[in-house]
N, C-alpha and C positions, 0 to 999 in steps of 0.2 A: 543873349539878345534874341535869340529864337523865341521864346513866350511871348515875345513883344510882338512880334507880328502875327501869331496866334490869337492873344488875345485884343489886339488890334481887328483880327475877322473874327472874333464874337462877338466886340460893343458894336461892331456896324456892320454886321453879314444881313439884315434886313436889303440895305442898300449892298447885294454881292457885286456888281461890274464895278459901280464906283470904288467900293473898297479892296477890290482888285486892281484898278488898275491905278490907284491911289498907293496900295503897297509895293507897284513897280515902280514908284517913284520915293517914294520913304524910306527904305532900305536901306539900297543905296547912297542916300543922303546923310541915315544913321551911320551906316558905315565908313563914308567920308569924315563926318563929322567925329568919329570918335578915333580917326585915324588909326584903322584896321587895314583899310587897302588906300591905294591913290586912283586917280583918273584911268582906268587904263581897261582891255578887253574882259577882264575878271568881274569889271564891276555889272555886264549883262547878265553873267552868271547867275553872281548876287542879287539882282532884280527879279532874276525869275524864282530864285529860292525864297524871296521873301514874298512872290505872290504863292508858292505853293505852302508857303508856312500858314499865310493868311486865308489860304482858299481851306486849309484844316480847321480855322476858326470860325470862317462862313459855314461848314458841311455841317457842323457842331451844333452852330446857332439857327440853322436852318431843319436842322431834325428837328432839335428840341422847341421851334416854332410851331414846327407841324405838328406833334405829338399833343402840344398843349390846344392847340387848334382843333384836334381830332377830339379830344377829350370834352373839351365844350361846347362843339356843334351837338343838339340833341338827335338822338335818333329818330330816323320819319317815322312815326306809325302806319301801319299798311290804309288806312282811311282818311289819313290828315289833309292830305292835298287833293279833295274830291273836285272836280270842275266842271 
């Protein structure tokens, strides 16, 4: 279940707070819902493992943003911006 939140912060690491604080609430919902844990102190734990799962898939999506960003901004020529 760990990729899921992973890849949960690749398809939306554009938007990183949202899908942060979106996977402190998803998580632990997956993990209720698949009855792995119950209501109980464990499940803060679990919220914050599934934001640091997700903030791996944010840091991932958020390199490979910038790199592709870096690669297609052109480079200034020392004379381009005369004023």
């Amino acid at each position: 279940m760990i990729p899921t939140m992973i890849l949960f912060g690749l398809a939306f690491g554009h938007w990183w707070r949202s899908t942060l604080v979106a996977a402190a609430l998803i998580w632990p919902a997956l993990m209720l819902a698949s009855q792995v844990t119950t209501v109980e102190i464990g499940l803060l734990g679990a919220a914050g493992l599934g934001v640091a799962n997700a903030a791996v898939g944010v840091l991932v999506h958020q390199t490979i943003s910038r790199a592709i960003r870096g690669v297609r901004r052109p480079d200034p020529s020392p004379g381009g911006n005369c004023r």
